[in-house]
C-alpha positions as CSV (number, residue, x, y, z in Angstrom):
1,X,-61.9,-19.8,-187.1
2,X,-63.4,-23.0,-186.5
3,X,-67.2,-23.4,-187.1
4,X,-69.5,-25.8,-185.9
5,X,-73.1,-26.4,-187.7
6,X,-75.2,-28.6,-185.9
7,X,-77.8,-29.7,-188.2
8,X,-77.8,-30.4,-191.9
9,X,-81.1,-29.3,-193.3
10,X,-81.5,-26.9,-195.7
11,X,-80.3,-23.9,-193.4
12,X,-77.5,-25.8,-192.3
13,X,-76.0,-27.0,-195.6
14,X,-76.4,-23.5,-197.2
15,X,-74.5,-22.0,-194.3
16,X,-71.9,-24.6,-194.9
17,X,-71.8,-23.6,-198.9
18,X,-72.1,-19.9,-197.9
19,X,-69.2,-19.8,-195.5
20,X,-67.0,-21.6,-197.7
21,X,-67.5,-19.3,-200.5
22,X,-66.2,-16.8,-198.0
23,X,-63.5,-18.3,-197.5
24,X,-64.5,-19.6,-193.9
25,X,-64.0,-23.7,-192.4
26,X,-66.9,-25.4,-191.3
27,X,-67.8,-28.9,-190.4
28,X,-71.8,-29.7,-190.4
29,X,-72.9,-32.4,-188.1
30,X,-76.0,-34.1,-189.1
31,X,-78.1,-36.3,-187.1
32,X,-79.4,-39.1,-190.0
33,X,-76.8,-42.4,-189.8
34,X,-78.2,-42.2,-193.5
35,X,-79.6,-38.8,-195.7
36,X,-82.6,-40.3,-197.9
37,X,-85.1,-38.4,-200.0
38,X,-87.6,-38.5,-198.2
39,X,-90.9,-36.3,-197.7
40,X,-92.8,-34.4,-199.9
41,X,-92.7,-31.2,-202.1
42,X,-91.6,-27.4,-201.2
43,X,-91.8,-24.5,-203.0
44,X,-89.0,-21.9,-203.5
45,X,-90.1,-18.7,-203.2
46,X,-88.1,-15.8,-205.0
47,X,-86.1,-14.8,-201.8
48,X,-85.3,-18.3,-201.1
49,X,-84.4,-19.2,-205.1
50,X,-82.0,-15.9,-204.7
51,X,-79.7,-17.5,-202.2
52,X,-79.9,-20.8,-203.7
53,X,-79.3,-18.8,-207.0
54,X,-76.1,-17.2,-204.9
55,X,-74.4,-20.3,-203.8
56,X,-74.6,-21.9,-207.7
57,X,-77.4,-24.1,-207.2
58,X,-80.3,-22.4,-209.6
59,X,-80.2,-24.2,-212.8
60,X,-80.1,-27.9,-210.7
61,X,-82.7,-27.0,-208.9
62,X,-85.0,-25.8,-211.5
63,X,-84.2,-29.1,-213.7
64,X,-85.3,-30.7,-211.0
65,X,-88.8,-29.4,-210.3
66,X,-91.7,-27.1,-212.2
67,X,-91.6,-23.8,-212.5
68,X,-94.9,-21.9,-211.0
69,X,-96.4,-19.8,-213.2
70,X,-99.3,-18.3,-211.3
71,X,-101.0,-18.8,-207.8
72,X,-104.6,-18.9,-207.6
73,X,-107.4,-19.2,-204.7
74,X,-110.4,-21.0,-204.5
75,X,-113.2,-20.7,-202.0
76,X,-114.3,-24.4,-200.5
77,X,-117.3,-24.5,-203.4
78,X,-114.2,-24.3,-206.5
79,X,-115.4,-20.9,-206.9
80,X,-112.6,-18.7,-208.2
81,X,-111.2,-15.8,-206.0
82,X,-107.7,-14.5,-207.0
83,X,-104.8,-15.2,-209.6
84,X,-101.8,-13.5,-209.8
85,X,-98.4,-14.4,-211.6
86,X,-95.4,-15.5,-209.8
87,X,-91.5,-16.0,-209.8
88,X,-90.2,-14.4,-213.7
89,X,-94.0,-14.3,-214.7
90,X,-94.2,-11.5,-212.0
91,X,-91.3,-9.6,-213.0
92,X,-88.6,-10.8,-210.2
93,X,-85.2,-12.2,-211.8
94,X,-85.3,-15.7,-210.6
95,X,-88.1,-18.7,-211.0
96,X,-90.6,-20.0,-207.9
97,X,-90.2,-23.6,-208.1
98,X,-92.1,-26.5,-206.8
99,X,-89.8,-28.9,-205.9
100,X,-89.7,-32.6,-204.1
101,X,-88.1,-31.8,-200.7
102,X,-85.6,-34.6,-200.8
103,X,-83.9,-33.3,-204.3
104,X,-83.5,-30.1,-202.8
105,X,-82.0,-31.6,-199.6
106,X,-80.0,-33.6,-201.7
107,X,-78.4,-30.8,-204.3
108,X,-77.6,-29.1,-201.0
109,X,-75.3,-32.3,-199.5
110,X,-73.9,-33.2,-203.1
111,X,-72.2,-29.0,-203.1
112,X,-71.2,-29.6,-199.3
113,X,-69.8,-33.0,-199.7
114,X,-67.9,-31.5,-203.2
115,X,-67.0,-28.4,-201.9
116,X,-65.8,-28.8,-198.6
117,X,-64.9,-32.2,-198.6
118,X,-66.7,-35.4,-197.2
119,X,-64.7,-35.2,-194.1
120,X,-66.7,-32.1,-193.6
121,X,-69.9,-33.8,-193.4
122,X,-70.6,-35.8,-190.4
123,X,-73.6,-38.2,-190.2
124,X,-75.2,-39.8,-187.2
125,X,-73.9,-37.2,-184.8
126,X,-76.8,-35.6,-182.9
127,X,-75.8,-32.6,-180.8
128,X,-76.9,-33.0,-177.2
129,X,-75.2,-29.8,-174.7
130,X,-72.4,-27.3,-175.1
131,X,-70.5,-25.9,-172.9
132,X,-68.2,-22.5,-173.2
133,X,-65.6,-21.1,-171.5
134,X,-63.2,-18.1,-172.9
135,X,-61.5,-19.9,-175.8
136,X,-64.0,-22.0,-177.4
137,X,-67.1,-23.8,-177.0
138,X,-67.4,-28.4,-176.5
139,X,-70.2,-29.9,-178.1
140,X,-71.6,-33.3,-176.9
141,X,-73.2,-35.7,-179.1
142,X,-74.6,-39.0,-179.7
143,X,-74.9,-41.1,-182.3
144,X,-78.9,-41.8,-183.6
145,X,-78.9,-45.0,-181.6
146,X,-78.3,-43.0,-178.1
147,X,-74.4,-44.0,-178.0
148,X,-71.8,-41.2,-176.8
149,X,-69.9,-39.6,-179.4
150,X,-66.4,-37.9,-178.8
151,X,-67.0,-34.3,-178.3
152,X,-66.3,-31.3,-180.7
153,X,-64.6,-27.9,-180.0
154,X,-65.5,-24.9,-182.0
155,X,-64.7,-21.6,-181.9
156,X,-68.5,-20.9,-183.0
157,X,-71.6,-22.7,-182.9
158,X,-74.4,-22.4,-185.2
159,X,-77.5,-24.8,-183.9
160,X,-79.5,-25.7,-187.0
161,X,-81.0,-28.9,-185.2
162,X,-85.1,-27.6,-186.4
163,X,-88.1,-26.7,-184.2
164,X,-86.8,-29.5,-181.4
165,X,-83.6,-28.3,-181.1
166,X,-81.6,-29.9,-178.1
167,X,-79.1,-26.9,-178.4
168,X,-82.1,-24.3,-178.1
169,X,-83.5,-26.0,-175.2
170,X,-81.0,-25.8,-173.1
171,X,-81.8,-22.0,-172.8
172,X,-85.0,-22.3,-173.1
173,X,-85.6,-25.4,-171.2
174,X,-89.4,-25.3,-170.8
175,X,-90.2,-24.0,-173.6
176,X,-93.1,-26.1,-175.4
177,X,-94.4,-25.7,-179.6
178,X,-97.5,-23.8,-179.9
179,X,-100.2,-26.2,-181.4
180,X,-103.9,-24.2,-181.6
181,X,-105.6,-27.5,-182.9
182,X,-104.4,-27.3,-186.9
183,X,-103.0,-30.7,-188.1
184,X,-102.0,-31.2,-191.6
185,X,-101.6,-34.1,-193.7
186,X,-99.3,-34.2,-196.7
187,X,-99.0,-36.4,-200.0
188,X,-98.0,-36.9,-203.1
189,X,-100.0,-38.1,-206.3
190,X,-99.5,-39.3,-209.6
191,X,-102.1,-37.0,-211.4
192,X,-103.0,-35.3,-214.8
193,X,-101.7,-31.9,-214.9
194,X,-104.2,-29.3,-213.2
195,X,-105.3,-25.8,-214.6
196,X,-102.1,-24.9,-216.1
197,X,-100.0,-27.5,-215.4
198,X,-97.3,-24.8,-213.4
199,X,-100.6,-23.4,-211.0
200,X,-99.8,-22.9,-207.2
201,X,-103.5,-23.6,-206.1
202,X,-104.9,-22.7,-202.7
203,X,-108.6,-24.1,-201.9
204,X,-110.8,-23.2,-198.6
205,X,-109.3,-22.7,-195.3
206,X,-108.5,-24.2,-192.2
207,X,-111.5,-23.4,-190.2
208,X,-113.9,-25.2,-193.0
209,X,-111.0,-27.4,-194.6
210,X,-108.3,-26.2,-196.9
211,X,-106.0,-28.1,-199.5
212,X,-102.6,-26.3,-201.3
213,X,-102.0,-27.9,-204.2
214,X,-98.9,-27.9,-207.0
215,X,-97.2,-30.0,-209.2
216,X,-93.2,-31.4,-208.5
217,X,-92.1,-33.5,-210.9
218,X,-93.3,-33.3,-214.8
219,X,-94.0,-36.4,-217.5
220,X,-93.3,-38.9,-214.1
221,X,-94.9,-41.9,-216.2
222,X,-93.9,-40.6,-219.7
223,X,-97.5,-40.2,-220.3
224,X,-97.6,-36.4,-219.3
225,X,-98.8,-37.0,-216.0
226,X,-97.0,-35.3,-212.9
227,X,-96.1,-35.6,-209.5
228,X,-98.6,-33.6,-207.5
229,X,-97.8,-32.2,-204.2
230,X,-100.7,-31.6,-201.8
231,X,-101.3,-30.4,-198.1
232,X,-104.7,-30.8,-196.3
233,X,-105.2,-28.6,-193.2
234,X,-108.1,-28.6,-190.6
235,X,-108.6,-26.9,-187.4
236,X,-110.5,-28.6,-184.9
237,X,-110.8,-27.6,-181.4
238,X,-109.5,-30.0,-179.0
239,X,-108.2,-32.2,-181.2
240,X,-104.6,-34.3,-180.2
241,X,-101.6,-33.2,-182.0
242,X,-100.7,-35.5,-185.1
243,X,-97.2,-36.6,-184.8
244,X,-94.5,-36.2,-187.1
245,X,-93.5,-37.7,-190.2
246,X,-96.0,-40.7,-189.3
247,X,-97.7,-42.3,-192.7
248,X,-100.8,-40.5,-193.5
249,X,-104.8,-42.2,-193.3
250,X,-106.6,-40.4,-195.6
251,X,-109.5,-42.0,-193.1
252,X,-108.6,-38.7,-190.9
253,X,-109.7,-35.8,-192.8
254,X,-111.0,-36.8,-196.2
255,X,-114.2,-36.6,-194.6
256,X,-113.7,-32.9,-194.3
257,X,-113.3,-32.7,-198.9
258,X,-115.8,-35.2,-199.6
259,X,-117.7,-33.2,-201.4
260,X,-114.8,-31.2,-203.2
261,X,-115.5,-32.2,-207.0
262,X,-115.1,-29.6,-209.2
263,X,-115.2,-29.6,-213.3
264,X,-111.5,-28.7,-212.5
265,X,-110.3,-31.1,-210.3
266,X,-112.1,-33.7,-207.8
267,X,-110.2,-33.6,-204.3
268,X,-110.8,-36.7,-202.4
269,X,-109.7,-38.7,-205.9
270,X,-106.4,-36.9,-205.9
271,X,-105.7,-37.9,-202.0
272,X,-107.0,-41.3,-202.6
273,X,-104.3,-41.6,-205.3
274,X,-101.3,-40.4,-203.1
275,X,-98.8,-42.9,-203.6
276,X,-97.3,-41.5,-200.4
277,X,-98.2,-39.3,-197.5
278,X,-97.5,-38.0,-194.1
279,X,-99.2,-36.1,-191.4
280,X,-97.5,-33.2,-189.1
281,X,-98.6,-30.8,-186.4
282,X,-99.2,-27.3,-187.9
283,X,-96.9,-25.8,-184.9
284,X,-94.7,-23.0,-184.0
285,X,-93.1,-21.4,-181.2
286,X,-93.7,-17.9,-179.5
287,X,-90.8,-15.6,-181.2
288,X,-88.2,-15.1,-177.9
289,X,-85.9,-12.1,-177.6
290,X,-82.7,-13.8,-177.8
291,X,-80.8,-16.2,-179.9
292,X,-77.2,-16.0,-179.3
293,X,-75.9,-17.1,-176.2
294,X,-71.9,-16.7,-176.3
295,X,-70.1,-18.6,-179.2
296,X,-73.6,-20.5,-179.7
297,X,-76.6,-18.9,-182.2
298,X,-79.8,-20.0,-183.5
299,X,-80.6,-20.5,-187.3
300,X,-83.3,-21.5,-189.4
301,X,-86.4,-23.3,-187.4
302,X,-83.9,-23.6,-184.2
303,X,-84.5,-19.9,-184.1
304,X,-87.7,-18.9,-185.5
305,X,-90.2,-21.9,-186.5
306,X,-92.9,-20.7,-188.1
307,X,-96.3,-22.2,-189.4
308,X,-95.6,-23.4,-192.9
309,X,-97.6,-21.3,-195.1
310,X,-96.2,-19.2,-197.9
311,X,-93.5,-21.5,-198.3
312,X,-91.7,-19.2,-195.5
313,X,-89.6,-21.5,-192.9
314,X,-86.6,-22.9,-195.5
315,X,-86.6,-19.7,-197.0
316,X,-86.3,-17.6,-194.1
317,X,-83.4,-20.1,-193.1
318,X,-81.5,-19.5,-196.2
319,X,-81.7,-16.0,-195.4
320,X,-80.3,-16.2,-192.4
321,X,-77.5,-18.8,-193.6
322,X,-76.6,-15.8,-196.3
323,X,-76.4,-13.0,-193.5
324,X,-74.9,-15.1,-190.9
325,X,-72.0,-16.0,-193.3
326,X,-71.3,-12.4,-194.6
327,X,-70.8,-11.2,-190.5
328,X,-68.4,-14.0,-190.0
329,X,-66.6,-13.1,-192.4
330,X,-65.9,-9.6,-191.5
331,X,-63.6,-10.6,-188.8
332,X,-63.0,-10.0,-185.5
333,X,-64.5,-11.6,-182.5
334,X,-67.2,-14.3,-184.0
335,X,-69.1,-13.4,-180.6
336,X,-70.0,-9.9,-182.3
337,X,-70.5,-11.5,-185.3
338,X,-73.3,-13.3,-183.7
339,X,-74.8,-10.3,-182.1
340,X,-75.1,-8.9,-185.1
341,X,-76.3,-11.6,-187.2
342,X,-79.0,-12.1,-184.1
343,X,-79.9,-7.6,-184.6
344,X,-80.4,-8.2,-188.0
345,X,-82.7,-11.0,-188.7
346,X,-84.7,-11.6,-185.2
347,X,-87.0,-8.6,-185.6
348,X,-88.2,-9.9,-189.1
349,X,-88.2,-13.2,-188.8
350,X,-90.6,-12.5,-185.7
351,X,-93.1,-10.8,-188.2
352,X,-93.1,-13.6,-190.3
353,X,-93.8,-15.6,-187.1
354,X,-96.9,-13.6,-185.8
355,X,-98.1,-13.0,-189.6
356,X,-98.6,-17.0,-190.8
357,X,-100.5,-16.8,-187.3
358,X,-103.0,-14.0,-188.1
359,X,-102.6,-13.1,-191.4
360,X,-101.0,-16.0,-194.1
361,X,-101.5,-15.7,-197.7
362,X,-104.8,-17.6,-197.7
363,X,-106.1,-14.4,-195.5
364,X,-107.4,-14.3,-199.2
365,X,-110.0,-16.8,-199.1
366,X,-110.8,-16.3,-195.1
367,X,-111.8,-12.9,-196.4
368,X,-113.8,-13.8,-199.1
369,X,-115.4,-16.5,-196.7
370,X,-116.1,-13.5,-194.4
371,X,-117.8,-11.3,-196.8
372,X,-119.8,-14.2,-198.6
373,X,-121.4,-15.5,-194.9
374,X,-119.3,-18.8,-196.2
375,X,-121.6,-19.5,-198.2
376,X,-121.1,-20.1,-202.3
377,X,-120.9,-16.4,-204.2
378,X,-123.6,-15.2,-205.9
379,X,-122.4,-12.9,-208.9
380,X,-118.7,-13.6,-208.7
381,X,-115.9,-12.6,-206.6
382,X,-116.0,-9.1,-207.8
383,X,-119.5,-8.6,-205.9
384,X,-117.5,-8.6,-202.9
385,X,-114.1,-7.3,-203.2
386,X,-112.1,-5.9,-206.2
387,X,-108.9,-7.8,-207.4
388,X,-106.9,-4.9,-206.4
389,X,-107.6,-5.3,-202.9
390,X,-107.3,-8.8,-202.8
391,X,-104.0,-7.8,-204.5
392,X,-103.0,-5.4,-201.8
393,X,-103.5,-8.4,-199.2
394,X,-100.8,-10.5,-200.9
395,X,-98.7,-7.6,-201.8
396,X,-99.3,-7.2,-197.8
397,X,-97.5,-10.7,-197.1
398,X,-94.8,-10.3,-199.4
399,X,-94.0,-7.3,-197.6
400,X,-93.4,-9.0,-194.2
401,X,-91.9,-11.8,-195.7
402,X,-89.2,-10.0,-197.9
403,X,-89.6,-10.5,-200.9
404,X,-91.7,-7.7,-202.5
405,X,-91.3,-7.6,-206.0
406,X,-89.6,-3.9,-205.5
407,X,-87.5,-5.1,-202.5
408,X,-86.4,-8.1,-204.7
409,X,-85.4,-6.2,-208.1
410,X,-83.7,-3.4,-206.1
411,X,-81.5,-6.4,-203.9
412,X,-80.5,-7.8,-207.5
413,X,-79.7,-4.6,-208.8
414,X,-77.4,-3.4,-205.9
415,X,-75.8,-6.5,-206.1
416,X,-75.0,-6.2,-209.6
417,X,-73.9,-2.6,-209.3
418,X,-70.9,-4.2,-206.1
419,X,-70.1,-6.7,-208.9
C-alpha cells in the first residue's frame, strides 16, 4: 500500500512515524523549500505527550522544553482564581511540557528523515488537486515558487495541508474560516522565571483582554533566566482579521494590558521585551460531516481546525495520526479504513470544536468575571464560587478533550495489560 501525506506538520510527521512502526510505506510531501524553527511555544498536553511518548519521542522532547507543574488563573486585576496541578503532578503517567514549536517540529523530521529514509521526505512540494479513479489516486503539486511538479500516485491520501488546505477545498470549495473578531498576538521573552518557574498562567479574557503565559526554554542566558512564551487575545467587534505569521506591533494591543502590573509580574514589560513575536487570526471552521472522500481523508487542522485554547489542535492531530495508522494497518480495502478512521474521530473532534467556541478552559475566569460584575473581588475568590466547582469546569474540558485524568490512566493501563 502506497501512502501519500500531504503536509508535514506535526499531524503529518507523526502519521509518517506511526505508520512505519506498523509496518506501513509512506512518503510525506511538505510544502517549505526549507523546514526552519520558526514560531513560538506549544504546550503538550497529556494526550498529546502519550502519542509522542508512543512513537519514542518523550525523553527528547522533555529535554527540550519545561515541564508544567501547575496551571493557574488570574482575573484582569492579578487577583488569584484557580490552581490546579498538571501532567505527573496530577497523577497522569506522562509530563505537560511547554515547548518552542520549532524543536518539536524539528524532533518530529529528524525520526521521519531517520526512520523512513530522506527520500521519504519531500520538501517544496505543495499539493494542489487529486484526482481518483478505481486503482489509485494522482496528486498535483507545485513547487513554493508556483512551478509544476510531476504528479504522485497513491493508493491512499491523507491531506495534512492545515486550516487552508487546497485538498479540503476542493470539496468544500466555498467554504470560508470563521473569524468572530478575536485576534491574537504571540511572542517570546527573555524573562526571570515567574511564580514557580514550571506555572501555565492564564490572566483575563478575551472580551476585556487576556494573556496565557509559560515558560519554554530554562537558564537561556546562563543567568537563570528563561524563554517565556506568551499569547495576548482581544475581541473587538468589527475589527479586520490579523494575518498570519506577520511580525507582531506591540503598538496593537498593549494598550488593552497597560495597566497589568502586578507584585507578580508586570505585563506590558514582558511584551515589550519579546525578542520576537507574531500575530494570527483566532479562527476556525464550522465542523462538516464528512472527511473522507474515496482514497483521500482529512487529518489534523485540514479536518477539524479549532480555536487554539487548551493547547487542543496538535494534539488532537496526533490523535488522529495514532488511530488513522492502527486502521490502515488492519488490511483490507484502505477506503474502509478511511471510513472508519473518519466514524471514530469526527464526532469528538467536533466537540472540541464547538467547546473552545463556548466553553475553553478560561470559562474559568469569564465566570468569575460574571459573578464579580468584572469588577476586582472583594473577599477572595471563594466569596463567589468554591474551588470544587471551578474544579468541575476544568474537569468539564478535559472531558471533551480526552484526556481526563481517569480516561488517561485507564488508556495506559489497557495498553500495558495488550503488552
Amino acid at each position: 500500500m502506497n501512502i501519500a501525506i500531504v503536509g508535514g506538520g506535526i499531524g503529518g510527521l507523526a502519521l509518517a512515524l506511526g505508520l512505519h512502526q506498523r509496518g506501513l510505506s509512506c512518503d510525506v510531501y511538505e510544502s517549505v523549500p526549507e523546514v526552519k524553527e520558526i514560531g513560538v511555544g506549544i504546550t503538550l498536553l497529556p494526550h498529546a505527550m502519550t502519542e509522542l511518548a508512543a512513537l519514542g519521542l518523550q525523553q527528547e522532547l522533555e529535554a527540550e522544553g519545561i515541564e508544567n507543574l501547575e496551571s493557574v488563573f488570574f482575573n484582569r486585576y492579578g487577583q488569584f482564581i484557580y490552581r490546579e496541578p498538571r501532567g505527573r503532578h496530577a497523577g497522569y503517567q506522562v509530563p505537560e511540557v511547554g515547548i518552542h514549536r520549532g524543536k518539536l517540529h524539528r524532533a518530529l523530521l529528524a525520526a521521519a528523515r531517520q526512520r523512513l529514509g530522506f527520500d521519504h521526505v519531500h520538501l517544496n512540494h505543495r499539493g494542489t488537486g487529486i484526482e481518483q479513479d478505481e486503482q489509485g489516486a494522482t496528486i498535483a503539486f507545485q513547487s513554493a515558487a508556483g512551478e509544476p511538479l510531476p504528479p504522485v500516485r497513491a493508493d491512499v491520501v491523507v491531506a495534512c495541508d492545515g486550516v487552508n488546505s487546497a485538498l479540503r477545498r476542493q470539496f468544500y470549495p466555498g467554504e470560508q474560516v470563521a473569524f468572530a473578531g478575536i485576534n491574537t498576538w504571540r511572542g517570546v521573552t527573555v524573562h526571570k522565571p515567574i511564580l514557580t518557574g514550571k506555572s501555565y498562567i492564564r490572566i483575563g479574557s478575551i472580551e476585556t483582554g487576556k494573556m496565557v503565559i509559560y515558560p519554554i526554554a530554562d537558564n537561556v542566558d546562563g543567568q537563570g533566566n528563561q524563554l517565556v512564551n506568551w499569547v495576548a487575545e482581544i475581541q473587538r467587534e468589527g475589527a479586520p482579521m490579523n494575518d498570519w505569521n506577520r511580525a507582531g506591533d506591540a503598538a496593537d494591543f498593549i494598550d488593552v494590558v497597560k495597566d497589568w502590573r502586578f507584585d507578580w509580574l508586570d505585563v506590558p514589560a514582558l511584551i515589550r521585551g519579546a525578542s520576537q513575536a507574531f500575530e494570527y487570526p483566532m479562527v476556525d471552521k464550522d465542523p462538516v460531516a464528512r472527511w473522507t472522500f474515496g482514497r483521500l481523508t482529512l487529518l489534523g487542522d485540514a479536518a477539524h481546525p479549532m480555536y487554539p485554547r487548551g493547547s487542543n489542535g496538535s494534539a488532537q492531530a496526533l490523535v488522529d495520526a495514532r488511530t488513522l495508522a492502527d486502521q490502515l494497518a488492519m488490511g483490507g480495502d484502505p477506503r474502509q479504513a478511511l471510513a472508519r478512521y473518519e466514524a471514530l474521530r469526527l464526532g469528538p473532534t467536533s466537540r472540541v470544536v464547538q467547546t473552545n467556541r463556548t466553553v475553553p478552559p478560561d470559562f474559568i475566569i469569564m465566570k468569575a468575571d460574571e459573578l464579580s460584575g468584572g469588577r476586582p473581588i472583594e473577599g477572595g475568590i471563594d466569596s463567589l464560587i468554591s474551588q470544587d466547582q471551578l474544579r468541575a469546569i476544568s474537569d468539564a474540558y478535559k472531558d471533551v478533550a480526552g484526556f481526563s485524568l481517569d480516561a488517561m490512566n485507564a488508556g495506559t493501563r489497557t495498553q500495558k495489560t495488550q503488552k
